[in-house]
Short mmCIF file of the C-alpha atoms (twelve columns), coordinates in Angstrom:
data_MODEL
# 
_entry.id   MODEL 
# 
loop_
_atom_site.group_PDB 
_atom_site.id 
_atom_site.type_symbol 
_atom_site.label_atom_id 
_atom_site.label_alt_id 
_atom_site.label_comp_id 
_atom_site.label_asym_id 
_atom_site.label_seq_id 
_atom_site.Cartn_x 
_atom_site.Cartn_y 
_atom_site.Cartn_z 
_atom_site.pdbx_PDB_model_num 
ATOM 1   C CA . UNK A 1   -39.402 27.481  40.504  1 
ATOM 2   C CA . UNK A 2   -40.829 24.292  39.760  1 
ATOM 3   C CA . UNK A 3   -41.719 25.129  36.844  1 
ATOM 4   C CA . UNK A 4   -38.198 26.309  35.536  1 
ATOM 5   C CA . UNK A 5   -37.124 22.909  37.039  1 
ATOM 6   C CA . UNK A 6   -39.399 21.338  34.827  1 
ATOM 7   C CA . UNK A 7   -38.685 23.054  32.134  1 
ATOM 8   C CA . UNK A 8   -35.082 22.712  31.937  1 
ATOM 9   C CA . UNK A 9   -35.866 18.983  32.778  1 
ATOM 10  C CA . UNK A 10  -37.360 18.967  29.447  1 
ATOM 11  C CA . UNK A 11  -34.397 20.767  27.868  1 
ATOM 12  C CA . UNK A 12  -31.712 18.388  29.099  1 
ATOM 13  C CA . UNK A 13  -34.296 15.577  28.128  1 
ATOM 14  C CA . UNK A 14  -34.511 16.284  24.632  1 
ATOM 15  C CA . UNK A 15  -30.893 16.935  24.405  1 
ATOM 16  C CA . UNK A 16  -29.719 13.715  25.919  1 
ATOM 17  C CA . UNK A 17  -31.892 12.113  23.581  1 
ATOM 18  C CA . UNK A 18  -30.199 14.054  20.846  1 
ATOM 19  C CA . UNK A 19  -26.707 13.405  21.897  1 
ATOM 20  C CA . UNK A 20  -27.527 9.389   22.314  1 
ATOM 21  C CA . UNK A 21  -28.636 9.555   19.136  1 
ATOM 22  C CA . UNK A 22  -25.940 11.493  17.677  1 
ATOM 23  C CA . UNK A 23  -23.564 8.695   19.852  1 
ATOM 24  C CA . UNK A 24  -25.747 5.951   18.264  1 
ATOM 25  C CA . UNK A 25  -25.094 7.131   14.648  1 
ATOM 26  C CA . UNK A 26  -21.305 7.619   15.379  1 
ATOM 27  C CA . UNK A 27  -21.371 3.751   16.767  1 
ATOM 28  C CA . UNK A 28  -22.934 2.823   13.320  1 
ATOM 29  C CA . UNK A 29  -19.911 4.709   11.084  1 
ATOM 30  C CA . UNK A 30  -17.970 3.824   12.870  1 
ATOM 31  C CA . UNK A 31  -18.510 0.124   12.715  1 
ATOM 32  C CA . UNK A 32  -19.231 1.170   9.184   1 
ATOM 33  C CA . UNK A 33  -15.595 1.847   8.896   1 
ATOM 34  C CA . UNK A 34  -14.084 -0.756  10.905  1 
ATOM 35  C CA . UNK A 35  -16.660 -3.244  8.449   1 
ATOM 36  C CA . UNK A 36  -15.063 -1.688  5.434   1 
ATOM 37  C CA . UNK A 37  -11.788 -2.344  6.391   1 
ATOM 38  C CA . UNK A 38  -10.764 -5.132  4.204   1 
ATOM 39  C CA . UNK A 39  -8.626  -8.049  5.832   1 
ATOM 40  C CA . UNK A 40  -5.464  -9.636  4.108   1 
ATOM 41  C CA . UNK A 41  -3.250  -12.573 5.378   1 
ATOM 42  C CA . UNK A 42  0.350   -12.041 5.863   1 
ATOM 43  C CA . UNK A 43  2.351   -14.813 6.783   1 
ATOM 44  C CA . UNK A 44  5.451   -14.742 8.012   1 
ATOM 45  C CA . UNK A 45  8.146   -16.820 9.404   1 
ATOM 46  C CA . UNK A 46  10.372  -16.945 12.569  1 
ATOM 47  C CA . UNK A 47  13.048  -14.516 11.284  1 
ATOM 48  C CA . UNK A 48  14.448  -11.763 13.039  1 
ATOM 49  C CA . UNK A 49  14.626  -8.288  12.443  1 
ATOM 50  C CA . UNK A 50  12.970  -4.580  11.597  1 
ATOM 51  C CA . UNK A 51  9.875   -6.333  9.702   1 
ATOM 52  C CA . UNK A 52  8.964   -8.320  13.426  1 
ATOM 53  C CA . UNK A 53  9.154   -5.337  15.529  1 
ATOM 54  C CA . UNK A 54  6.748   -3.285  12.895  1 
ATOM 55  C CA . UNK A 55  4.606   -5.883  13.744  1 
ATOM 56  C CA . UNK A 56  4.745   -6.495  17.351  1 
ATOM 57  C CA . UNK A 57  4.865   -2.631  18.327  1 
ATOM 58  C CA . UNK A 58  1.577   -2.169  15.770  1 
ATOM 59  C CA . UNK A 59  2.886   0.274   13.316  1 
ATOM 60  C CA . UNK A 60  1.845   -1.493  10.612  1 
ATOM 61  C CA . UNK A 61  -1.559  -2.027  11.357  1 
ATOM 62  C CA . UNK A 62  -1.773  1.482   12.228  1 
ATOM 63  C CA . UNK A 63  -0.402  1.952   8.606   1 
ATOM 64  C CA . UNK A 64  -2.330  -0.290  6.587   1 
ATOM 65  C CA . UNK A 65  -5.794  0.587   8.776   1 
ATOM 66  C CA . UNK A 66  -5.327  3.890   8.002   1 
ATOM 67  C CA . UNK A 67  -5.464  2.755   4.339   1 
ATOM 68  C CA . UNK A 68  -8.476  0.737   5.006   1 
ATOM 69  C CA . UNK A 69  -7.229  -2.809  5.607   1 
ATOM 70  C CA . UNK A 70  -6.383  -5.014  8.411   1 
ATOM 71  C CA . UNK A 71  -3.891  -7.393  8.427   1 
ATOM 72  C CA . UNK A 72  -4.029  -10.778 9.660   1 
ATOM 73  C CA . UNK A 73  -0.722  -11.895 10.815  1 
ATOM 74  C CA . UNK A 74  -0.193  -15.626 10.404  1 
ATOM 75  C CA . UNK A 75  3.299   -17.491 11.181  1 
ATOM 76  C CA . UNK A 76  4.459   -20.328 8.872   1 
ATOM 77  C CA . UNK A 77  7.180   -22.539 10.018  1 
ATOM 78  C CA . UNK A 78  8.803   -22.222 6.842   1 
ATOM 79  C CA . UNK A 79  9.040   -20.762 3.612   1 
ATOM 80  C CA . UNK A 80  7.889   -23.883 1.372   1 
ATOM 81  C CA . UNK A 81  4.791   -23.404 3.646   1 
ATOM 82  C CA . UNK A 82  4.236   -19.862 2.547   1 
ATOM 83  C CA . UNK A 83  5.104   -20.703 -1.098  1 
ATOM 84  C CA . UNK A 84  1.729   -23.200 -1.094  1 
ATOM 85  C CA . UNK A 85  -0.057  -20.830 0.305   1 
ATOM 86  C CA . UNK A 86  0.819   -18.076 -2.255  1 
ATOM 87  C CA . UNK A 87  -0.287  -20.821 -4.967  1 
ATOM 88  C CA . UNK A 88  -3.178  -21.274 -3.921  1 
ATOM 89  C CA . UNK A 89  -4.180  -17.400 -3.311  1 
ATOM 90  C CA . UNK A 90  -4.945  -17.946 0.898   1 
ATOM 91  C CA . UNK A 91  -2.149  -15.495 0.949   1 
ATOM 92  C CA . UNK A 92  -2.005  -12.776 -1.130  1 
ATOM 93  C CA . UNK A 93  1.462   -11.308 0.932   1 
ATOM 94  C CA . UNK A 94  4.364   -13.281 2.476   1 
ATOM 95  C CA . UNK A 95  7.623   -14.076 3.261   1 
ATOM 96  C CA . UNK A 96  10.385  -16.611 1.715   1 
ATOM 97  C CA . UNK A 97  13.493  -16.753 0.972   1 
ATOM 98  C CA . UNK A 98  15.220  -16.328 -2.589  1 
ATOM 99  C CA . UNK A 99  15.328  -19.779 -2.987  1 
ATOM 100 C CA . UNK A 100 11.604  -20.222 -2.273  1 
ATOM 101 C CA . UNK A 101 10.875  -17.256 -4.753  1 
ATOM 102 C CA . UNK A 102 13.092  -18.417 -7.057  1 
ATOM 103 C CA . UNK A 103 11.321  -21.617 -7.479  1 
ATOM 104 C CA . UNK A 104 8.151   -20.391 -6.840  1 
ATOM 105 C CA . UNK A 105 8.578   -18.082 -9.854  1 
ATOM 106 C CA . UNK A 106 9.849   -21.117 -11.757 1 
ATOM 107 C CA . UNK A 107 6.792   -22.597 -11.563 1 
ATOM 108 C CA . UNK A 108 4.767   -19.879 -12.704 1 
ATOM 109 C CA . UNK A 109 3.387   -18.937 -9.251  1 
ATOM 110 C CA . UNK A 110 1.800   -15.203 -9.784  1 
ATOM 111 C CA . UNK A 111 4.520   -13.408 -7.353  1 
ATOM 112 C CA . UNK A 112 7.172   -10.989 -6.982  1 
ATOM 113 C CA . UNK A 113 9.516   -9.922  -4.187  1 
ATOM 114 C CA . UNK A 114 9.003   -6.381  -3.430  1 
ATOM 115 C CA . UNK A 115 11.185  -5.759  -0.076  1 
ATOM 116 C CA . UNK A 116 14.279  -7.446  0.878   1 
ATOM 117 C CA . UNK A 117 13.847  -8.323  4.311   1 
ATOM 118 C CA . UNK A 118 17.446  -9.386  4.966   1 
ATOM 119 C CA . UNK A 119 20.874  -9.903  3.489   1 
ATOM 120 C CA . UNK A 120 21.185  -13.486 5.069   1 
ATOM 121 C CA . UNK A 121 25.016  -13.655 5.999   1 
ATOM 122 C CA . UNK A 122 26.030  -15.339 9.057   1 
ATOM 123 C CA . UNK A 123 22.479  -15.961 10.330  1 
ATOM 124 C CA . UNK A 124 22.176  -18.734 8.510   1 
ATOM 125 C CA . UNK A 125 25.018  -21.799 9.295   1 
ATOM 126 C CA . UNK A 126 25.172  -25.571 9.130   1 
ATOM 127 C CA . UNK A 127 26.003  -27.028 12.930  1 
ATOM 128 C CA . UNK A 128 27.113  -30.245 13.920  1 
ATOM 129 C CA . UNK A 129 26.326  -31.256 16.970  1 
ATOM 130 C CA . UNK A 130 28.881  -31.761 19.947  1 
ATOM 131 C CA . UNK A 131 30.466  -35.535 19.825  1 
ATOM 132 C CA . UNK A 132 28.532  -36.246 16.115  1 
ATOM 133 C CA . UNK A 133 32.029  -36.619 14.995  1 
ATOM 134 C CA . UNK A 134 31.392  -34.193 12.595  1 
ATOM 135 C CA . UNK A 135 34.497  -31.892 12.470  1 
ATOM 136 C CA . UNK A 136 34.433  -30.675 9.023   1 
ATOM 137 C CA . UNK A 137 32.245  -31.025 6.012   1 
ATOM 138 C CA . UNK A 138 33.937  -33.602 4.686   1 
ATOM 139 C CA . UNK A 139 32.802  -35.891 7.770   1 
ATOM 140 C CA . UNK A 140 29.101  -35.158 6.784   1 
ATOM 141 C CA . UNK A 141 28.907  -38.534 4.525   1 
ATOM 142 C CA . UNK A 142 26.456  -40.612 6.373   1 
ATOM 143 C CA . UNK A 143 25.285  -38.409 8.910   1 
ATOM 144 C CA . UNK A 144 21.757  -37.310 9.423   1 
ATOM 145 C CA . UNK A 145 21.268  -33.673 8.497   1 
ATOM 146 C CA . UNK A 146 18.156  -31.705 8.924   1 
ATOM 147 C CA . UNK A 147 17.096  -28.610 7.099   1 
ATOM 148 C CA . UNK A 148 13.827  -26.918 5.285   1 
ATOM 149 C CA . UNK A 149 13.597  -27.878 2.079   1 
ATOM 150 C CA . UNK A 150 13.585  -25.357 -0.796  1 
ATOM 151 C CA . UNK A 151 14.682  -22.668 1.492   1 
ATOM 152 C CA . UNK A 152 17.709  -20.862 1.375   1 
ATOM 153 C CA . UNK A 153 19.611  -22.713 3.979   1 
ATOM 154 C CA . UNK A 154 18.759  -25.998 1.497   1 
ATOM 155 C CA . UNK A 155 19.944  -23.862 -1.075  1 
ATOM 156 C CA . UNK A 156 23.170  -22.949 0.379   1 
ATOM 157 C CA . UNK A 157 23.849  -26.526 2.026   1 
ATOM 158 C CA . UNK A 158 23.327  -27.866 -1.448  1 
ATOM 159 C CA . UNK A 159 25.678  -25.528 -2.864  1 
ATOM 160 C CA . UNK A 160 28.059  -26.176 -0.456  1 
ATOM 161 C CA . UNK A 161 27.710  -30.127 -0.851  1 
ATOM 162 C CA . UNK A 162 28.289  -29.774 -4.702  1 
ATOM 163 C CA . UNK A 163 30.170  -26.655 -5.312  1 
ATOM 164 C CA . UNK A 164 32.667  -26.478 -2.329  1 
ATOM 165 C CA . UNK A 165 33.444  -29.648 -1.104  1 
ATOM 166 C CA . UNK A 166 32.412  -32.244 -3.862  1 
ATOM 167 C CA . UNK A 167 30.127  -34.387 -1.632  1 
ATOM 168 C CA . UNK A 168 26.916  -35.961 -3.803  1 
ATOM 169 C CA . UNK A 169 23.944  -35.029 -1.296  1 
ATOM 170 C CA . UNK A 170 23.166  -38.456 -1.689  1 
ATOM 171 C CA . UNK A 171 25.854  -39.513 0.419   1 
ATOM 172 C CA . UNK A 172 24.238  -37.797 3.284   1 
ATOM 173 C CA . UNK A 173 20.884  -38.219 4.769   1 
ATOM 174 C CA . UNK A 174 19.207  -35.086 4.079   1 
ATOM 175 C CA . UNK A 175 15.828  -34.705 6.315   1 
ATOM 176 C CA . UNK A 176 13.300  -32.140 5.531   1 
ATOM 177 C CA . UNK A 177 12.085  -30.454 9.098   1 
ATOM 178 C CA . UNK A 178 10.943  -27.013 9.970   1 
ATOM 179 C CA . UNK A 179 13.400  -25.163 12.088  1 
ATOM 180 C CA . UNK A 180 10.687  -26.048 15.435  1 
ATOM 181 C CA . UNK A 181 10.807  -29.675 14.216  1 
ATOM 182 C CA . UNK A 182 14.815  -29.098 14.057  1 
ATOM 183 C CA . UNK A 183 15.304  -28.171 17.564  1 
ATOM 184 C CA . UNK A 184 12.970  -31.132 19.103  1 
ATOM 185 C CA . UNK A 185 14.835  -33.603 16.761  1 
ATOM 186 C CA . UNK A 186 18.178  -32.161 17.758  1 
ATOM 187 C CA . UNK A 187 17.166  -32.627 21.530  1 
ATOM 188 C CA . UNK A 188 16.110  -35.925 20.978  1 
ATOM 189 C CA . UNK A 189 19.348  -36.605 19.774  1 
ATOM 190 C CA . UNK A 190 17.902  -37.817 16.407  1 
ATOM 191 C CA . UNK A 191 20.202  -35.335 13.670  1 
ATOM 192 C CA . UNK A 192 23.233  -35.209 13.513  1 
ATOM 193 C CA . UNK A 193 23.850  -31.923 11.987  1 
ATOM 194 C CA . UNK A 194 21.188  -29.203 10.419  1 
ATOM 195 C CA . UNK A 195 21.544  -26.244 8.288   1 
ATOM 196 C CA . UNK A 196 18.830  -23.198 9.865   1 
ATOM 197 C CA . UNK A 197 18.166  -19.808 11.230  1 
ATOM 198 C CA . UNK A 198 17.350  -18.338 14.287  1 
ATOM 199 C CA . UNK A 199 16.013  -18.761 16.851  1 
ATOM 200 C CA . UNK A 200 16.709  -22.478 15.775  1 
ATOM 201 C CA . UNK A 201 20.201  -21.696 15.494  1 
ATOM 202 C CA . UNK A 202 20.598  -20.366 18.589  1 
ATOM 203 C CA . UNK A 203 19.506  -23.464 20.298  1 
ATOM 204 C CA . UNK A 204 21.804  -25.526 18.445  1 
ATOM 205 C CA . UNK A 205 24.479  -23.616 19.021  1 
ATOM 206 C CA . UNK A 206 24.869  -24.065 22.713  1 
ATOM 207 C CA . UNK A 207 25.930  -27.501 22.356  1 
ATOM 208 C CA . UNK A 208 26.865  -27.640 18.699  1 
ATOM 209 C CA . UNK A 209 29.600  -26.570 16.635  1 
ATOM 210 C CA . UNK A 210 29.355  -24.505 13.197  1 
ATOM 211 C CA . UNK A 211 30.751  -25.775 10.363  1 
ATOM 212 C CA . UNK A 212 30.111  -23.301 8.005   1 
ATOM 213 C CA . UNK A 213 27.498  -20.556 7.378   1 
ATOM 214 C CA . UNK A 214 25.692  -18.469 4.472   1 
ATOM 215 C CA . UNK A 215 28.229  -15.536 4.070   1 
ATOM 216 C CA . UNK A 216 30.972  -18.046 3.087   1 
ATOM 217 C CA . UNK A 217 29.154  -20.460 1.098   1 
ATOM 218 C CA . UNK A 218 27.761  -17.359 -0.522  1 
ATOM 219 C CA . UNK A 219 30.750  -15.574 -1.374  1 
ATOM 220 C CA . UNK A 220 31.782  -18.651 -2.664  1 
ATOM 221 C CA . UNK A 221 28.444  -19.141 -4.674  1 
ATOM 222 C CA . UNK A 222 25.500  -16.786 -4.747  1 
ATOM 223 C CA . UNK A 223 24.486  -14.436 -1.846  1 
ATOM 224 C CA . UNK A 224 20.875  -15.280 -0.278  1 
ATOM 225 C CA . UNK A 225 18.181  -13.069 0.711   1 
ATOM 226 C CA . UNK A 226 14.746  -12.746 2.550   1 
ATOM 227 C CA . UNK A 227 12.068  -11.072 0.870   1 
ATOM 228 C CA . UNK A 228 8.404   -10.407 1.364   1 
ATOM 229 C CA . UNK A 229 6.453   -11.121 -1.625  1 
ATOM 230 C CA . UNK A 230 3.260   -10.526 -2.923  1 
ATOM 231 C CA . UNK A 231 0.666   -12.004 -5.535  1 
ATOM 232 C CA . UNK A 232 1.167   -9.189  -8.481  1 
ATOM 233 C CA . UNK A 233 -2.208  -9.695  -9.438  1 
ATOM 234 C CA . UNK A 234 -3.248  -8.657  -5.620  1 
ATOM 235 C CA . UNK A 235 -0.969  -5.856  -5.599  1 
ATOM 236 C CA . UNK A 236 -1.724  -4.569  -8.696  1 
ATOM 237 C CA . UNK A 237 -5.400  -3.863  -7.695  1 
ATOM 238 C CA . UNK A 238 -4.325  -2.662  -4.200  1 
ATOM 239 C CA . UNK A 239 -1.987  -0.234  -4.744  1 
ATOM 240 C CA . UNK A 240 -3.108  1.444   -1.581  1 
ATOM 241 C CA . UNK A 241 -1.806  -1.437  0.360   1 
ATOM 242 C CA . UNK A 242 0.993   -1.921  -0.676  1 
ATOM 243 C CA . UNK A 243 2.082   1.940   -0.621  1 
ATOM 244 C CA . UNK A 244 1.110   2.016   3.354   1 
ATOM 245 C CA . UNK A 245 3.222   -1.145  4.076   1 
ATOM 246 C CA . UNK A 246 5.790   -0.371  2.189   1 
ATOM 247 C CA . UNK A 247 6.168   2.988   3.785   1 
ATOM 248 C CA . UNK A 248 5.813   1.662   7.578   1 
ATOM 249 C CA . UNK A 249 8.235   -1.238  6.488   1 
ATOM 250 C CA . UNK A 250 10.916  1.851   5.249   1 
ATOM 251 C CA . UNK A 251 10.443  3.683   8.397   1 
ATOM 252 C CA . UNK A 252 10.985  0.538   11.019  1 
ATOM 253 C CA . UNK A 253 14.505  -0.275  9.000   1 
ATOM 254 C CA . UNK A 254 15.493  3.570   9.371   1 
ATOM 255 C CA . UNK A 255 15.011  3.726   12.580  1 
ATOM 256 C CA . UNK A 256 16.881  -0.105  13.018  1 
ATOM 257 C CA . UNK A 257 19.913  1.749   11.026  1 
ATOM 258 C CA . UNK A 258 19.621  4.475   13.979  1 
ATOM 259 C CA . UNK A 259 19.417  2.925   16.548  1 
ATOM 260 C CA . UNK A 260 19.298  -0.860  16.045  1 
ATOM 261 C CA . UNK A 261 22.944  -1.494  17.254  1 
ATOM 262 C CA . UNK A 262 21.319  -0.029  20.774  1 
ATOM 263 C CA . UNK A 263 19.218  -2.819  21.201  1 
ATOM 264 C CA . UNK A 264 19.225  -5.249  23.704  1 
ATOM 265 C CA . UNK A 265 17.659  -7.484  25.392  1 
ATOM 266 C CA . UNK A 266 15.303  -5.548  27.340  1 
ATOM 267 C CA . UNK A 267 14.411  -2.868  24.872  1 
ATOM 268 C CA . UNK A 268 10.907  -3.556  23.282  1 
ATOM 269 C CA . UNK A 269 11.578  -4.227  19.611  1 
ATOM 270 C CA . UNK A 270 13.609  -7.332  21.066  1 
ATOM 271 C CA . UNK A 271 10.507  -8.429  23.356  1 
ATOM 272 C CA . UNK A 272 8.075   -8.133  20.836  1 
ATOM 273 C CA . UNK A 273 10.035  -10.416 18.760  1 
ATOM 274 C CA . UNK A 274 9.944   -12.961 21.470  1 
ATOM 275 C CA . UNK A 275 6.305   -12.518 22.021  1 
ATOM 276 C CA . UNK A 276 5.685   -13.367 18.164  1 
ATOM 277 C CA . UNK A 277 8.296   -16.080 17.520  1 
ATOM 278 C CA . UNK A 278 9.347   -17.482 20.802  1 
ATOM 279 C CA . UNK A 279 13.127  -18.056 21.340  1 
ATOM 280 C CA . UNK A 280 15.761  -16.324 24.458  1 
ATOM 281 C CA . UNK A 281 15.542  -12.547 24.138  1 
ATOM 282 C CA . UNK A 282 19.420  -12.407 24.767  1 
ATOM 283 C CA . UNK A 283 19.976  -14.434 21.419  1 
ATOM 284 C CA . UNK A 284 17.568  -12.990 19.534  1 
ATOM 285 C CA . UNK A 285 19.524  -9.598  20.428  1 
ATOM 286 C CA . UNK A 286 22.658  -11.342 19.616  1 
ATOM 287 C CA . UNK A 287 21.091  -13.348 16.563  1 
ATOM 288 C CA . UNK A 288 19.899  -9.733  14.775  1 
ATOM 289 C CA . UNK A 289 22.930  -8.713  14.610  1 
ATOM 290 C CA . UNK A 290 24.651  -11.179 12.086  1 
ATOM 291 C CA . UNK A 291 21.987  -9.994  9.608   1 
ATOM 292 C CA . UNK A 292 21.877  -6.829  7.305   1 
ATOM 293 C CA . UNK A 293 19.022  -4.770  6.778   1 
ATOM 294 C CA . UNK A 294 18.871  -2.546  4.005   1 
ATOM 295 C CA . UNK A 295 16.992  0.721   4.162   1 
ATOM 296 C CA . UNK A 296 14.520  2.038   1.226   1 
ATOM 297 C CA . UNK A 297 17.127  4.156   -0.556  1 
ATOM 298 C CA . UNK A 298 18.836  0.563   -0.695  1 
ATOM 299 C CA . UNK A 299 16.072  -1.360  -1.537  1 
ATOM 300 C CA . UNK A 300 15.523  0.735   -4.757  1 
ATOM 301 C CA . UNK A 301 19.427  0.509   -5.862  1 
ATOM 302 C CA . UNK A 302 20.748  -1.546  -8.099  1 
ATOM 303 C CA . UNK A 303 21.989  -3.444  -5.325  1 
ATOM 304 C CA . UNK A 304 18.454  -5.246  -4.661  1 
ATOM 305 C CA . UNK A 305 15.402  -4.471  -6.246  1 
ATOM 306 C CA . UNK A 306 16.576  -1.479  -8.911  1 
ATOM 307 C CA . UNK A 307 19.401  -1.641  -11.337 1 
ATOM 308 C CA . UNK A 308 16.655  -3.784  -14.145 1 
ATOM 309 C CA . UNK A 309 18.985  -6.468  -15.643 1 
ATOM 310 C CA . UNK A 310 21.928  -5.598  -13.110 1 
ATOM 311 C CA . UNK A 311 19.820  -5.578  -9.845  1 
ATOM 312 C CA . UNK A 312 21.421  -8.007  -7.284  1 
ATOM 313 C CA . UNK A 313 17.863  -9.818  -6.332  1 
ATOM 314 C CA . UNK A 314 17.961  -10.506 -10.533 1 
ATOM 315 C CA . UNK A 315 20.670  -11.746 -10.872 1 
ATOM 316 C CA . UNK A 316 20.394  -13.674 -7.647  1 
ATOM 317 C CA . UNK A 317 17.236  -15.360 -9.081  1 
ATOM 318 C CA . UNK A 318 18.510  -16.215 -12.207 1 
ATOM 319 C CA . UNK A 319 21.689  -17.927 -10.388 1 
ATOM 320 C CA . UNK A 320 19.504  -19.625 -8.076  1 
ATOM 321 C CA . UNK A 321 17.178  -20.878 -11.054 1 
ATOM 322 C CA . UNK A 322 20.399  -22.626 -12.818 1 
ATOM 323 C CA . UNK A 323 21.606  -24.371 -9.311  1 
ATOM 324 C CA . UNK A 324 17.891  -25.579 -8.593  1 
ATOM 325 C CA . UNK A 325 17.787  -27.079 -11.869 1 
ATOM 326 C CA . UNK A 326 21.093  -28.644 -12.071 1 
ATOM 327 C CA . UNK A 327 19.513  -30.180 -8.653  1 
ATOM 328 C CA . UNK A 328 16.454  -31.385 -10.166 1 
ATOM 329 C CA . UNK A 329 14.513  -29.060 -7.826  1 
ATOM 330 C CA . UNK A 330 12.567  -27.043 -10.728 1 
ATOM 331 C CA . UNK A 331 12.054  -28.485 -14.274 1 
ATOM 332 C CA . UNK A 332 13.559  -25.319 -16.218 1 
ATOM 333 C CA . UNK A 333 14.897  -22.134 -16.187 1 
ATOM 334 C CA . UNK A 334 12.660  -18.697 -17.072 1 
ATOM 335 C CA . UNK A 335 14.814  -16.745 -19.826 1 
ATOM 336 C CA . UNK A 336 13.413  -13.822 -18.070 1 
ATOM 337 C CA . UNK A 337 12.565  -13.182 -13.994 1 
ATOM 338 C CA . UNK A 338 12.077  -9.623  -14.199 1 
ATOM 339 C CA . UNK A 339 9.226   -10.065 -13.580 1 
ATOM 340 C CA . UNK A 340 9.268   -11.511 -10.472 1 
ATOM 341 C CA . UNK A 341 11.297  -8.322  -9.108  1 
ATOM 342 C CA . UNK A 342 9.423   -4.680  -7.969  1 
ATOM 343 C CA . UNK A 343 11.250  -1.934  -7.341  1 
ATOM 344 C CA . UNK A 344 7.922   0.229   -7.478  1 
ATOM 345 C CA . UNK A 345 6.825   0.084   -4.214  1 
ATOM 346 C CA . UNK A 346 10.788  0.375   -2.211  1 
ATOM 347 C CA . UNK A 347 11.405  3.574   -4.668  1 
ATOM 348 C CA . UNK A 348 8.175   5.425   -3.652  1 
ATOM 349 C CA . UNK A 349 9.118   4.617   0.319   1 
ATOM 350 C CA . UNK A 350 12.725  5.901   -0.619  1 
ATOM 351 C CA . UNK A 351 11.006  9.292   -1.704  1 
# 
């Protein structure tokens, strides 16, 4: 008997040493795996919507890991931000606003807008605030008004300014702050008025008054858009990537056209937002719904990234190109921004 004992002592010996080393090589591929996974920056900024939640509730990184990459999420306070950071290549992906791309691309930065995050709309709106004696635009000569430069609320106030209500921007004292540096210089009492987004917005709206926002300035002008963009040269040799985000991006904004008019703010796409960006979860459920979201069949229409010459992001570009240069805001005008427009990536998602 003690013998058996022994002997299946032994056994069990042996095979425990088998199995830890079995466990041990796993360990090793395993970190193997997780050391091959190659890490890109994606920056992003503090706007609302489908793209957020992909990133709060992890389906992205799922996505892209099981592609082999990890993302590292940074947030930029604003697209000019972003637009540097493309430049320079510390960001290969991003996000920024037509405005931003538009003069990006004017400058001969390597990029190209390859999802449309948002059609801007309402969510975007010049406020006065409460007792500024600011009633219309007309009474914005002289006042202090904040907004991000060379993003598409700059755009839009410009146009406005110039287009709609023949005030020279020089008659107004036009300050160049993030949307965070916004809302601490509105409660300070130091603006007078600012053109942003939310959750900005929203905070300025409590005791402010709007004055006019993106969907009328852009009906009257050119429509705006978010986009995320990427480095061509960087997508081009990652096509694997880009395929995997594109895809989870696709699937989040179907499942917003289901079911984002359901969302509140309890329900966890809305509380992920606030853990990324900050801001009331109320207003953020409030704020998401003055923006449009269009799905990958959309994205590959002529409406936004398809349609070649007669795609809307194009011809938004091209627009946006001849108001930033009667501005003095980019030297020159591209004959061409093709370019600077994939539809590649939205089509095979649409599929």
């Amino acid at each position: 008997m003690s013998f058996m004992k022994t002997m299946w002592t032994g056994v069990s010996l042996r095979t425990s040493g088998r199995t830890a080393m079995a466990l041990t090589a796993a360990a090793f591929l395993s970190a193997g795996v997780a050391n091959a996974q190659e890490s890109v920056t994606v920056g992003y900024q503090q706007i609302v919507g489908p793209f957020l939640s992909a990133i709060a509730d992890g389906s992205i990184d799922k996505a892209l890991a099981d592609a082999g990459y990890k993302a590292e999420w940074r947030q930029f306070s604003s697209g000019g931000d972003i637009s540097t950071a493309l430049a320079s290549g510390d960001v290969p992906i991003g996000v920024i606003g037509s405005t931003g791309l538009t003069a990006a691309a004017s400058r001969g930065v390597d990029v190209a807008v390859f999802w449309i995050l948002d059609n801007i709309g309402k969510s975007e709106a010049l406020v006065a605030r409460n007792g500024s004696g600011i009633n219309s635009p007309a009474d914005l000569k002289g006042k202090k008004v904040a907004v991000p430069f060379v993003s598409t609320s700059h755009f839009h106030l410009l146009a406005g300014l110039t287009k709609m209500w023949d005030i020279n921007p020089r008659d107004v004292q036009l300050l160049n702050l993030a949307p965070p540096q916004i809302v601490a210089a509105w409660q300070r009492g130091d603006i007078d008025a600012a053109y942003v987004w939310p959750p900005a917005l929203s905070e300025l709206k409590k005791d402010g008054t709007v004055i006019a926002d993106s969907e009328q300035i852009g009906a009257a002008t050119v429509p705006t858009f978010d986009g995320l963009v990427a480095s061509t040269s960087w997508a081009e040799k990652n096509p694997k990537f880009m395929e995997a985000f594109t895809k989870a991006l696709a699937a989040a904004y179907a499942d917003y056209k289901e079911h984002g008019k359901d969302w509140t703010a309890d329900s966890p796409q809305i509380q992920g937002m606030v853990k990324l960006i900050g801001g009331n979860a109320a207003d953020i459920a409030s704020d998401i719904q003055l923006l449009g979201f269009p799905t990958a069949d959309e994205q590959a229409s002529a409406t936004w990234l398809g349609g070649g010459k007669e795609g809307g992001a194009l011809r938004a570009l091209g627009t946006s190109a001849e108001f930033l240069k009667d501005q003095k805001q980019i030297d020159a005008v591209l004959d061409d921004y093709s370019p600077f427009v994939l539809s590649t990536y939205a089509e095979a998602a649409s599929k």
